[in-house]
C-alpha positions, 0 to 999 in steps of 0.5 A: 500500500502506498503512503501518500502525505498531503501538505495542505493549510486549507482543510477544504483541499485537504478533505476533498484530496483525501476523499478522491485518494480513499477510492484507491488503496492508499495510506493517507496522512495530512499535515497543515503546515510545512513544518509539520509536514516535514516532520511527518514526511520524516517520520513515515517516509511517504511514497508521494507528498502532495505539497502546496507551496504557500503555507503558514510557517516558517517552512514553504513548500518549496523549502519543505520540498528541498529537505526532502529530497536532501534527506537521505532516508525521504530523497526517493520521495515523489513530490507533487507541487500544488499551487495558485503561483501559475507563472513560469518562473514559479514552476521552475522554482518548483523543479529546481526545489526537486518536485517531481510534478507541478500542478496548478490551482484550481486542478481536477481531483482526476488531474491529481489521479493521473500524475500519482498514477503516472509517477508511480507507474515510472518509479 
């Protein structure tokens, strides 16, 4: 069973995430802060983290997405980067921080199926 951790400070998003990965056999933990996140991420080594990027905190996504991907126990970690900063710089950003995909606000429940399945299926 994959473990899949969303990292998300709105509740709604986090929900509706949540509800859209139970259909599937995933394991699924949540954090609300990036800090929190990274703990956790850190804690139970996540298959996928689900990562928005501005969060309240001392740690974003991207700062979170960074130590993941520095840490040896988590740098097999898939990243998915989620978030409203839709310019191209803000993706590059992303990719340069270590993400493994960069979805945009407001994306589809089926969008974020298909990159998880698409990410899985090249691990």
């Amino acid at each position: 069973m994959k473990k899949i951790l969303i990292v998300e400070d709105h509740a709604d998003i986090r929900k509706l995430l949540k509800m859209t990965l139970e259909f599937d056999d995933f394991e699924i933990h949540e954090a609300s802060t990036g800090d929190a996140g990274l703990a956790l991420s850190r804690e139970i080594c996540p298959d996928i983290v689900l990562l928005d990027i501005m969060m309240p905190g001392s740690l974003n996504g991207l700062e979170v997405c960074r130590q993941i991907k520095a840490d040896h126990a988590t740098r097999f970690t898939k990243v998915i980067l989620l978030t409203a900063r839709v310019q191209a710089g803000d993706r590059e950003a992303g990719m340069a921080a270590g993400a493994d995909d960069y979805l945009m606000k407001p994306f589809s429940t089926l969008q974020v199926l298909e990159t998880i399945y698409r990410i899985e299926a090249a691990a």
